[in-house]
N, C-alpha and C positions, 0 to 999 in steps of 0.2 A: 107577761109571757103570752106569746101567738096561741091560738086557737089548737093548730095540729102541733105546734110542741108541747101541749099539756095534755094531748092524745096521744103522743107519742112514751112520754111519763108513765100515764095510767097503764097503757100495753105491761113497758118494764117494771110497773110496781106491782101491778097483776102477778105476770111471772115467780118476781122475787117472794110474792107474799106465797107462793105454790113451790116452790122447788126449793132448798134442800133439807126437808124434813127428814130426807133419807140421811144427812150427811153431806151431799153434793149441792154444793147452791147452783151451780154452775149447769143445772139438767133438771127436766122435770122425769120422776119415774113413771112408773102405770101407775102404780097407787096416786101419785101426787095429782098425776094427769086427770086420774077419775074424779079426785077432791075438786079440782077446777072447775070440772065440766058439769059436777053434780050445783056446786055452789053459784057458777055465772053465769051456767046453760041449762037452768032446771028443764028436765023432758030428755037433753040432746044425752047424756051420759048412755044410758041404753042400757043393754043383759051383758054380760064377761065378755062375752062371742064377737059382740060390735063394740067393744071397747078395746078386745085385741086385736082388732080389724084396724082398728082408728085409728091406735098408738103403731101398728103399725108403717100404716100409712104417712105419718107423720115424722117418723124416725127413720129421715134420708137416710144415715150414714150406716142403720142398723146397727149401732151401737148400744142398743139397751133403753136410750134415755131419748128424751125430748129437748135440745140445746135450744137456747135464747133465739138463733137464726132459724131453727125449724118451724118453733112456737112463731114468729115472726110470717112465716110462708102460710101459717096455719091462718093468722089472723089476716092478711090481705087473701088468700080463697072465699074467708069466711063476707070480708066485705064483699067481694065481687059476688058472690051468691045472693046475699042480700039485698044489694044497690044495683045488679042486676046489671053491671057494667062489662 
């Protein structure tokens, strides 16, 4: 398997292992979202206030939930912040 389809993988198993604890596989909630960010981004999770801010932000369609394509938006900003591209 290529290099970026085995990162491409991890992104989706990522998710899948965060989202539907609630019942919805198919969405991350806040809660799940916080599980994530506590667990892959120790530091980044923050106080309720920038995590409401966050899930916000991330939650184009403002539907409640964080869907695979948002998670998705989330992590290509996340590289470009990083790699600085």
């Amino acid at each position: 398997m290529a290099m970026l389809e085995e990162q491409l993988k991890v992104l989706k198993t990522t998710f899948d292992k965060y989202a539907g604890k609630d019942g919805d596989k198919g969405s991350l909630s806040k809660a799940e979202l916080a599980d994530l960010l506590r667990d892959e981004f120790p530091g980044m999770a923050g106080d309720k206030k920038q995590l409401d801010q966050f899930f916000t932000g991330l939650d184009g369609d403002k539907d409640g939930t964080v869907s695979f394509p948002e998670f998705v938006q989330f992590a290509a900003t996340l590289l470009l912040i990083v790699f600085g591209m």
